[in-house]
N, C-alpha and C positions, 0 to 999 in steps of 0.2 A: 504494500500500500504506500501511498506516496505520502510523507509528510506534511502536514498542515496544522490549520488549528480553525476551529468554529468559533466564530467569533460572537455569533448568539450565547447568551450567558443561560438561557433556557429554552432550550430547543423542543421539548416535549409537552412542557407541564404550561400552558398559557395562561389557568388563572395566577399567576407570579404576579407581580405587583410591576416587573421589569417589561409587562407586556400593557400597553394602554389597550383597554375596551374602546374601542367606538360603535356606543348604538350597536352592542354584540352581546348577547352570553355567552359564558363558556360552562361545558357541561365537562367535567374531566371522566376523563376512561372511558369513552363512549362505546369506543368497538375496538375490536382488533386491529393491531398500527403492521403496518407491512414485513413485521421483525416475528410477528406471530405472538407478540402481549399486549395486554388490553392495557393499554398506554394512550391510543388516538383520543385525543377533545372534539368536542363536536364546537362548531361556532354559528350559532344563528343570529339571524339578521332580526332589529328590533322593528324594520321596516322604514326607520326613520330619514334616510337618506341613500344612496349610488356610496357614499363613503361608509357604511356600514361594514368593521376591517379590528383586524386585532395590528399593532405596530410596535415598536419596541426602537429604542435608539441603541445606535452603535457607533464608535470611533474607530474611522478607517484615517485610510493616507492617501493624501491630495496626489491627483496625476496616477496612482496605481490601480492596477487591474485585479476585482474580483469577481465572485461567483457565488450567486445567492441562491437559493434551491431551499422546495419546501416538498413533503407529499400530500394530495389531499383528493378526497374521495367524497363521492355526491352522496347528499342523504335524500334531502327533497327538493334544491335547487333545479326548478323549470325548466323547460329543454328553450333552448337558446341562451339559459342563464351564462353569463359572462362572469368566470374568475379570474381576479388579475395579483399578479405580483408584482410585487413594485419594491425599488430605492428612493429614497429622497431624500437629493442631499441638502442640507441646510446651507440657502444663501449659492445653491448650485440647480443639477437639471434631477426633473423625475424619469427615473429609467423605470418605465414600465412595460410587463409586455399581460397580453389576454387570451383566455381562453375560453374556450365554449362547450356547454353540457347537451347532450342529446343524450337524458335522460341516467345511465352510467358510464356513458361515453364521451371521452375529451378531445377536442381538436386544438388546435390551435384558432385564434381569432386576432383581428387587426385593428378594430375599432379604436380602444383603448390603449395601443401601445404607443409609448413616448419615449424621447434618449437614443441613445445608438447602444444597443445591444448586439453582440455576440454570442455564439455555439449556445443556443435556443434548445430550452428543454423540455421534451413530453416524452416521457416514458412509462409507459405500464409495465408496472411491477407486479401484477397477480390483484386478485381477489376485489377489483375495483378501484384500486390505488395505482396513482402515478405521481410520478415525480416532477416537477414542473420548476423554469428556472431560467437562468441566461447568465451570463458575462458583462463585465462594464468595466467604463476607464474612471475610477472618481474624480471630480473636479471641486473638494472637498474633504472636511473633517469631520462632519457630523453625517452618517445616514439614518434616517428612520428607513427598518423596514416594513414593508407593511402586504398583508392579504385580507384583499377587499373578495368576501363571500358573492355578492350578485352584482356588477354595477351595471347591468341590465333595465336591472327590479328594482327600482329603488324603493318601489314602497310595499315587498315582499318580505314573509315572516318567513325565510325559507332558512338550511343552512344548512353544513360541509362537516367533513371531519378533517382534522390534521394533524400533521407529525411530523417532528423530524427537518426544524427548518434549520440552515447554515447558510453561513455566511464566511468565507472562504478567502485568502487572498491567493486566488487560483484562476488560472485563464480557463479554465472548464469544471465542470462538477468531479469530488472524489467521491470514493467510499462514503456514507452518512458517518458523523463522530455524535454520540452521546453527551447533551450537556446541562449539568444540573446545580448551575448556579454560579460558574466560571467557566472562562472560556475552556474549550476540552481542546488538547494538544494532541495530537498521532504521532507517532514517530514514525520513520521508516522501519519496515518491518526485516529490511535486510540488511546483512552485517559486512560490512568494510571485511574483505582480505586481504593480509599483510603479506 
């Protein structure tokens, strides 16, 4: 595995205090998270607005390249409903990208993306989960990251399950690292020979 570090300080557990609500509940251990433990949060929308979204701030580095990635699975989210992932950097640009439900099927969608993103992520991982995500250059210190449930619906009580989100200083997605209340480090899993 390649070395990194997740830079999310809680990657799992979103009612954290490190995670702002917007206009969302969070139901903890809702279902089964892609790892096969009932770890995933469920996030419903309170209806209140398109920004109905759990976010969280993080300290990156100006000019460098990371890679944000979350997994998340439809619960009642409307077919056509629009999920997006986003960066936003404080006093910089929002790198967002979207995607779309047909019922427990994800695509990709365009409406909502913003920023210059790179190596774009949909992956299905089994059971209704997929991984979703991209690459960015930061032009900034501060990101909030953030995943807005519908911004479709906005005036939709609908909601998603999720797990597992990082934040990387990596030009593509790695391995998921576990993280439960500081940042979680990987090392390389290979040994230097002398």
């Amino acid at each position: 595995h390649i070395p990194t570090t997740n830079l999310v300080t809680y990657s799992e557990d979103f009612t954290q205090s490190a995670w702002t609500k917007n206009d969302v509940t969070i139901t903890s251990n809702s279902t089964t998270a892609p790892n096969s433990t009932l770890t995933a949060d469920k996030i419903t929308k309170d209806g209140v607005s398109a920004n109905d979204r759990i976010k969280d701030d993080v300290t990156v580095s100006n000019s460098t390249v990371y890679n944000i990635s979350a997994y998340v699975k439809n619960n009642d989210v409307v077919v056509g409903g629009r999920t997006t992932i986003a960066v936003r950097i404080s006093g910089g640009t929002l790198f967002r990208k979207g995607y779309q439900w047909n019922n427990n099927t994800l695509s990709f969608a365009s409406n909502f993306d913003s920023g210059t993103r790179t190596n774009e992520i949909l992956e299905n991982v089994g059971n209704g989960w997929y991984r979703i995500g991209f690459s960015f250059t930061s032009n900034g210190t501060v990101a909030d990251i953030e995943l807005d449930v519908d911004r479709q619906n906005a005036s939709d009580t609908t909601s998603l399950f999720a797990w597992g989100f990082q934040l990387e200083e990596q030009s593509q997605a790695t391995a998921y690292i576990k993280s439960d209340g500081i940042a979680a480090v990987r090392k390389s899993s290979t040994t230097n020979l002398i």
